[in-house]
C-alpha positions as CSV (number, residue, x, y, z in Angstrom):
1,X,-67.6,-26.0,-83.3
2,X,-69.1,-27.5,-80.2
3,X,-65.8,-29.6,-79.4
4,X,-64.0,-26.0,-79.3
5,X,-66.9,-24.3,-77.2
6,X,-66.3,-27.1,-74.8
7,X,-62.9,-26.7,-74.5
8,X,-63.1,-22.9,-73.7
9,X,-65.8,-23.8,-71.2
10,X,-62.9,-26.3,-69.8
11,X,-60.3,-23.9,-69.6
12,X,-62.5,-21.0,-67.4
13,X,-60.1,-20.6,-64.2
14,X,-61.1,-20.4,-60.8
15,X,-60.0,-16.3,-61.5
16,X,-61.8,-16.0,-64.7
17,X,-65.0,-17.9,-62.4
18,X,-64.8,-15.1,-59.9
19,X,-64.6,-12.5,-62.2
20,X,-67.7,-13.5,-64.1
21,X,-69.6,-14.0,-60.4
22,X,-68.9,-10.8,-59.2
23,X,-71.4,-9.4,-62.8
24,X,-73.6,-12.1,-62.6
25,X,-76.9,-11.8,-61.1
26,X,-78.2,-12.8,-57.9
27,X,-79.6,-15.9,-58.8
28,X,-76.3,-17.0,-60.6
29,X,-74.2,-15.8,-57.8
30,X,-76.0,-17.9,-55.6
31,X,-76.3,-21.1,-57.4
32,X,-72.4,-20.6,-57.9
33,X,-71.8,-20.3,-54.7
34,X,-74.1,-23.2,-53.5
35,X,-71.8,-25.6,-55.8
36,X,-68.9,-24.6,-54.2
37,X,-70.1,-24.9,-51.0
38,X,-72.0,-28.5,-51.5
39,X,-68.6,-29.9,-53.2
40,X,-66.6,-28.3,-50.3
41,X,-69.3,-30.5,-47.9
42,X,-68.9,-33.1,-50.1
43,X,-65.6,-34.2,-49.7
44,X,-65.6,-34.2,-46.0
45,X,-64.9,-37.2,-44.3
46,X,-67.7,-38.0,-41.7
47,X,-65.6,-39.8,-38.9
48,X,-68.2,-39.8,-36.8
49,X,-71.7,-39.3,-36.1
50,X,-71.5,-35.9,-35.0
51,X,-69.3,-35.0,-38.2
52,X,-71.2,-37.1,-40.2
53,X,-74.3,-35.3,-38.6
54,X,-72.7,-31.2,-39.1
55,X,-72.0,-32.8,-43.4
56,X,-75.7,-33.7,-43.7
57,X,-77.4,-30.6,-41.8
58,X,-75.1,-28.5,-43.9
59,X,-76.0,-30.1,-47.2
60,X,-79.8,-29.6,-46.4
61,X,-79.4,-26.1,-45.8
62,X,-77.7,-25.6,-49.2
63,X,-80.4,-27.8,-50.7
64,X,-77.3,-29.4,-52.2
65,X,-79.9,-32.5,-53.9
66,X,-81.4,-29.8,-55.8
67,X,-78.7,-27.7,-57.4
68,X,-79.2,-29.7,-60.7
69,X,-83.0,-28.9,-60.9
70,X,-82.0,-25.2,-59.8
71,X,-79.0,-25.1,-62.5
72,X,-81.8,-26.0,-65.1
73,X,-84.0,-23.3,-64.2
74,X,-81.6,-20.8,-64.7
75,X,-80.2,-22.0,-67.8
76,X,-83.7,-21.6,-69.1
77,X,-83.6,-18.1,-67.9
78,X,-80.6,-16.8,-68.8
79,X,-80.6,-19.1,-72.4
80,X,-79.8,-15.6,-74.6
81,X,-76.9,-14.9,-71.8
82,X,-74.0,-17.1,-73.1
83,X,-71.9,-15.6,-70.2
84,X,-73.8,-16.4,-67.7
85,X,-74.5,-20.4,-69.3
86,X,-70.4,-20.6,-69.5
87,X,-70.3,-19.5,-65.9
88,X,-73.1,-22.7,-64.8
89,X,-71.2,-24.9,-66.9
90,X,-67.7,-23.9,-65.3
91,X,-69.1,-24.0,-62.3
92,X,-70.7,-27.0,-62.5
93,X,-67.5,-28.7,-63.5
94,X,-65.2,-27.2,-61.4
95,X,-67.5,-27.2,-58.2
């Protein structure tokens, strides 16, 4: 049973993760978007100091080192909203 939930957590597409944004709440929306942005930042190459400067500042003002602690607050939140707990998690994997 869990295997199975897993596996239709896996298969949430980038469409079906847009979809279920655009109902979520606030909070959701913007933890969402925070992961895709802090990935995005992520896999930038810093090639130099000013780059490597523009990947940092950006990460702070996501707050990019806490969107695990801010994932777990809404998941206690929203833990009777299996919707909005598939959209973290497909976030989260994706992102």
């Amino acid at each position: 049973m869990i295997l199975l939930a897993w596996m239709a957590l896996a298969a949430m597409s980038d469409a079906q993760i847009a979809t279920a944004r655009k109902s979520a709440p606030a909070d959701v929306r913007a933890v969402v978007d925070r992961w895709e942005m802090c990935n995005h930042w992520g896999g930038e190459e810093p090639y130099d100091k000013a780059r490597a400067r523009q990947i940092e500042q950006a990460s702070a003002k996501l707050r990019c080192d806490r969107l695990d602690h801010d994932e777990a607050v809404l998941r206690r939140r929203y833990a009777h909203k299996p919707a909005i707990l598939r959209l973290l998690t497909a976030a989260h994997d994706i992102y």
